[in-house]
N, C-alpha and C positions, 0 to 999 in steps of 0.2 A: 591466452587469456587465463585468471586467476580463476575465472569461475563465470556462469553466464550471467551470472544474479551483480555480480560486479560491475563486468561489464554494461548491463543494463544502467544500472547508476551511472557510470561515467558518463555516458551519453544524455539519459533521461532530460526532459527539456524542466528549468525547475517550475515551472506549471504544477501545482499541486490543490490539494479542496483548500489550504489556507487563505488563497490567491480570492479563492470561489466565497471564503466566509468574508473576505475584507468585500467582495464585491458588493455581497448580501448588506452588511451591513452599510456600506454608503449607498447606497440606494433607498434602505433604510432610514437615515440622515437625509437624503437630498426628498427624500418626499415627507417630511415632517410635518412640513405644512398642511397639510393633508390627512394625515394619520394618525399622529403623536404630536402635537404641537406642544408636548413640555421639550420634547428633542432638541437639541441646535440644528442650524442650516450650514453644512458647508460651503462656503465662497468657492464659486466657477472654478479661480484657478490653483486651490486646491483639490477638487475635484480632477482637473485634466493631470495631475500629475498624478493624482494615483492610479485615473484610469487607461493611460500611458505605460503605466507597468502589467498590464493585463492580454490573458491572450485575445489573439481576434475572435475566438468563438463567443469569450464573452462579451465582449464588445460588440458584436453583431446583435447580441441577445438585447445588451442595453440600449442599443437607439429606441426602442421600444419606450424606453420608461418617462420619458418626454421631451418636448420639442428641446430643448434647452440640450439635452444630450446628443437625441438626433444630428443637432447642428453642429457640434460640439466633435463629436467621430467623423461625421463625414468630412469634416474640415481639411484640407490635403495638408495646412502647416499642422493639423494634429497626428498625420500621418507621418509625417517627415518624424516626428516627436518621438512617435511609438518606433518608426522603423529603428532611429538610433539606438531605444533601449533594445529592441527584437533582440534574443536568441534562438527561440523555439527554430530547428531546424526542417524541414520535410524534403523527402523522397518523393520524385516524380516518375513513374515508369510509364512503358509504353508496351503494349502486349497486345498480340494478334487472336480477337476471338474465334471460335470455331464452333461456336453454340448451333447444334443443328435446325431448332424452332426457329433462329432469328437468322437476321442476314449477318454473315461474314463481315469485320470490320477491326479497323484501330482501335483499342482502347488506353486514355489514357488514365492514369489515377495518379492521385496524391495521399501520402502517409505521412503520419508522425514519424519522426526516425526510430524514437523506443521503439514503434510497434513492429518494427524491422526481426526484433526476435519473438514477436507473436506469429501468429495469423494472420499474414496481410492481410489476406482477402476477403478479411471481414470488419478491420481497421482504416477503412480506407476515408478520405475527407471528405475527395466528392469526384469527379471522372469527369469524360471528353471523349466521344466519340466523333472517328472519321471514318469515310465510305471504302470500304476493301479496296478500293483501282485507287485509291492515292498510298504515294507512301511519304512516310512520316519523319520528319527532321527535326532533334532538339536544335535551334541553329543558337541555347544560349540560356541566359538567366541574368537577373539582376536585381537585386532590392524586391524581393519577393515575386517579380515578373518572369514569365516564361515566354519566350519565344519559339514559335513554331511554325516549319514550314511542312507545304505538303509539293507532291509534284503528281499533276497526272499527265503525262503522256508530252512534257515539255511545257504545259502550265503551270506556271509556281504563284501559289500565294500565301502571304504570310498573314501569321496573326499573333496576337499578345494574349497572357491566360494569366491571371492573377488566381489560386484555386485555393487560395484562404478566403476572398467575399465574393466568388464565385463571377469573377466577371469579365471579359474578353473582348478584343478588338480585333475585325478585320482590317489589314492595310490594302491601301487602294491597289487594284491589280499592275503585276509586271509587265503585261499582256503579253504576244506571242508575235515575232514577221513572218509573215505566208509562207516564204521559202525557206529561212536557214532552220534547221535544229535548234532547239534551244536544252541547255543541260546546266542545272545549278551544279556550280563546280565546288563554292567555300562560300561561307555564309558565318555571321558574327551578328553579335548582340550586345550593345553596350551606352554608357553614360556619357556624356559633357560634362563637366561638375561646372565648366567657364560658363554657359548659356543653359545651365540646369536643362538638358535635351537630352531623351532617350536616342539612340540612332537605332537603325538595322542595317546591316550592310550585307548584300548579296553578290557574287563574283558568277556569270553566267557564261557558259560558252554556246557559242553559235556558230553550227556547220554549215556553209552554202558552197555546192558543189566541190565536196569534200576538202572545203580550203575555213580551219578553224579561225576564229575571231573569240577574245574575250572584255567582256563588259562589267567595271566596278557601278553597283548601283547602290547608292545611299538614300533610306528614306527618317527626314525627323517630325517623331512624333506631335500629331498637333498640325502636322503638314498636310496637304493633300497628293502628292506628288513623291516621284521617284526620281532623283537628281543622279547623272551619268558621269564618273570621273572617265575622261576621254583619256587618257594620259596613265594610265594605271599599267605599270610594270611587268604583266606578267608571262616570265618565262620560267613557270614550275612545275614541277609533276607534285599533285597532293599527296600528303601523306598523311593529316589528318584535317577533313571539312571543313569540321566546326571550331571557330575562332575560340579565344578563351581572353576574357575581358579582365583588364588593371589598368589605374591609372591614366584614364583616358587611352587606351589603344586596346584596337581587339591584333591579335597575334596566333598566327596559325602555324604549324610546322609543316615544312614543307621540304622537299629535293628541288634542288640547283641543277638545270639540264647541263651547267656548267664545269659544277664546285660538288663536291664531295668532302665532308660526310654532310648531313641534313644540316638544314637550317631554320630559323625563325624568322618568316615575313610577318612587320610588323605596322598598322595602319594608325595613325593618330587622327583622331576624330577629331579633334580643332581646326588641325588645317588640311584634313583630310590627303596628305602626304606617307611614302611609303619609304621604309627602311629594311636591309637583312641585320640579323643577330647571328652569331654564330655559337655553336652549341659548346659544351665543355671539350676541351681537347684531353687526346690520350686514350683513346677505347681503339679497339680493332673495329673492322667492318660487320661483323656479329653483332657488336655491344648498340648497332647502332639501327638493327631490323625491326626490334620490335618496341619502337616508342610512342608514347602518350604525352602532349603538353597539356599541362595544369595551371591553375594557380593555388598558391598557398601562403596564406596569411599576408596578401599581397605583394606578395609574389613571383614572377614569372617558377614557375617548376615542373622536373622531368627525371624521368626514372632512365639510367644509363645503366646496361650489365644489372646490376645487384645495386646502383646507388643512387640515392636522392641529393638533385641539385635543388639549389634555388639563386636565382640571383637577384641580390639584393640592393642592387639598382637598377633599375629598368634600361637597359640597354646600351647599358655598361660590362662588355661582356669578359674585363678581368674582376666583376663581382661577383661571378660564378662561384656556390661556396657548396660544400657536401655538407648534407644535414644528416643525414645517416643511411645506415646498409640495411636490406631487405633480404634478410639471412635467408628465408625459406622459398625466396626465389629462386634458387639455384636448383629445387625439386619441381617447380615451376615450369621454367625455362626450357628445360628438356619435352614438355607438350606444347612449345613454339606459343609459352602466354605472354599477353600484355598487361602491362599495369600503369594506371593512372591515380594519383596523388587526389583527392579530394578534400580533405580535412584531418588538422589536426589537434587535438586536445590537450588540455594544461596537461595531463596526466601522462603523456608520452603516446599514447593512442592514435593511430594514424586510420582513417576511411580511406578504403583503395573501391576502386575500378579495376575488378580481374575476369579480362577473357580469353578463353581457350575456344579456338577456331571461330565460330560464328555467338557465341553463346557469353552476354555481359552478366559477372556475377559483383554482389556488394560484399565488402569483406572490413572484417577491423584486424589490423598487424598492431601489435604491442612493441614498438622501437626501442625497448628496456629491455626487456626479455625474451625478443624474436619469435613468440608466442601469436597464434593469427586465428580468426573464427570467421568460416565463414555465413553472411544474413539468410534470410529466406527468400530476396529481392535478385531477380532477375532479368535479365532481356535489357533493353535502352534504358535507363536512366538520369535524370538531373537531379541534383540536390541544389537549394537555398532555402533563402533564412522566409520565416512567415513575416509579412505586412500588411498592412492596410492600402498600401498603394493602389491607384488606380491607374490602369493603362487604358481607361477611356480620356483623364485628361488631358 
């Protein structure tokens, strides 16, 4: 990177106090009537487009200013509005406390991405705590939704975490059978755009006298129930849990107890049917130990050896296309790291996912200049974009 001060711009979300004066002032205007009545009234729907372009901290502030706005934010199609224009990006991490006054626990937080090169730990939006005997699965994200599962002891439940208007759903429980094992094996998070439905999909295995069994379970939001694909395909060894959502299909990478080298199982939420993808060919058996599937810029993408795929048609797999090489991989590599593609900017700027042995760090690679720095963020993380969405509806 050119500089950190640079860097910080590239990312910075453009949220800035002009955003905060235009706010000021229509609020100024919409209460005229009231205050300054030589003022004009803005008409409603000029109002929802300006306050459409506004982050949700302000927007949470303004339901405040009256019933007419109140109703007006809360509206899910004015949600949909803002989420189209959404950039502002944030960082979710997940971190184990160790505070000796309090009890032991998950903590999770959410960040601005700027503040990535501050202080997190004093920049944070708002947190989630869970109880030290569970542990803790990103199984996902979408349209500002987080999905999260826990497992204690072969109990799994899931829930949804919206941590821009700070507000969460439990799913109705998986439950448990008396006798077999129960162990979440792969787990996804993803959209319908045809039936406008969030899904979650869990993949569980269940031991009963040492003879494995595995179960695909779909739950859509808005449902009260966990529907069982009987029929679900699965002969694979994971290699990485948590699905990664485009396009209608969550898609996992996985090993073929068959086929060599790795592949991509891929599930389409419409008709809730299963596919393989096969990966880019032409790497030795090295190039192919330590991967991460992504997506990018809608996507399917994966880092092979030193290079960035993407294919840019979903499951079409001669549209396998190299987008570019991760030069300072190669110093990398030699400490058996992985890396994962998160996003990438007009500016050539790429966010990676880099872990060395047990330990996830966030990092920005410069694709122009093979130039990399690494954040202050560590441990599990997810990133997506901020909304107003509700995963209570």
């Amino acid at each position: 990177m050119d500089s950190e001060g640079n860097l910080h711009n590239a990312v910075s979300s453009p949220i800035s106090l002009t955003e905060e004066t235009i706010a000021r002032t229509l609020t100024t205007l919409s209460l005229s009537n009231y205050t300054r009545p030589q003022l004009p009234t803005l008409p409603l729907d000029l109002i929802s487009e300006i306050l459409c372009r506004l982050p949700v901290k302000l927007l949470l502030q303004f339901r405040c200013v009256c019933k007419s706005w109140n109703s007006l934010i809360t509206d899910p199609i004015f949600a949909g509005q803002h989420l189209r224009l959404s950039t502002k990006l944030l960082v979710h991490t997940s971190t184990y406390s160790y505070l000796s006054h309090l009890p032991s626990m998950y903590v999770l937080k959410s960040y601005p991405l700027n503040s990535v090169f501050t202080d997190v730990t004093t920049n944070h939006i708002t947190q989630h705590e869970f109880p030290s005997d569970r542990y803790v699965y990103f199984v996902g994200s979408f349209n500002g939704i987080i999905c999260l599962a826990t497992d204690y002891g072969g109990f799994v439940t899931v829930e949804l975490w919206n941590p821009s208007i700070r507000k969460f759903k439990e799913l109705p429980s998986l439950g448990k059978q008396q006798n077999p094992y129960q162990v979440l094996m792969m787990y996804g998070f993803g959209y319908d755009a045809i039936f406008n439905d969030y899904k979650v999909v869990v993949i569980l295995k269940h031991t009963d006298n040492f003879v494995d069994s595995h179960e695909l379970k779909v739950h859509t939001l808005g449902t009260n129930v966990w529907k069982s694909i009987q029929k679900f395909p699965f002969d694979y060894d994971v290699r990485q849990p948590s699905g990664n959502f485009m396009h209608g299909t969550i898609n996992w990478l996985v090993s073929s107890k068959n086929k060599n080298p790795p592949l991509i199982v891929s599930l389409d939420l419409k008709n809730e049917s299963c596919k393989e993808i096969s990966l880019p060919a032409g790497y030795g058996v090295d190039a192919y130990k330590y991967l991460q599937l992504g997506v990018l810029r809608d996507s399917l993408c994966i880092v092979i050896g030193h290079d960035v795929w993407v294919m840019k048609e979903h499951g079409n797999q001669d549209s396998w296309t190299k987008l570019f090489t991760i030069s300072c991989m190669r110093n990398f590599n030699k400490c058996h790291a992985t890396f994962k593609v998160l996003h990438m900017f007009e500016d050539g700027q790429v966010l990676l996912k880099y872990r060395k042995r047990l330990t996830w760090k966030l990092m920005f690679y410069n694709s122009r200049n093979g130039t990399f720095k690494f954040t202050k963020v560590e441990n599990m993380f997810e990133v997506c974009i901020e909304s107003l969405i509700s995963p209570c509806s």
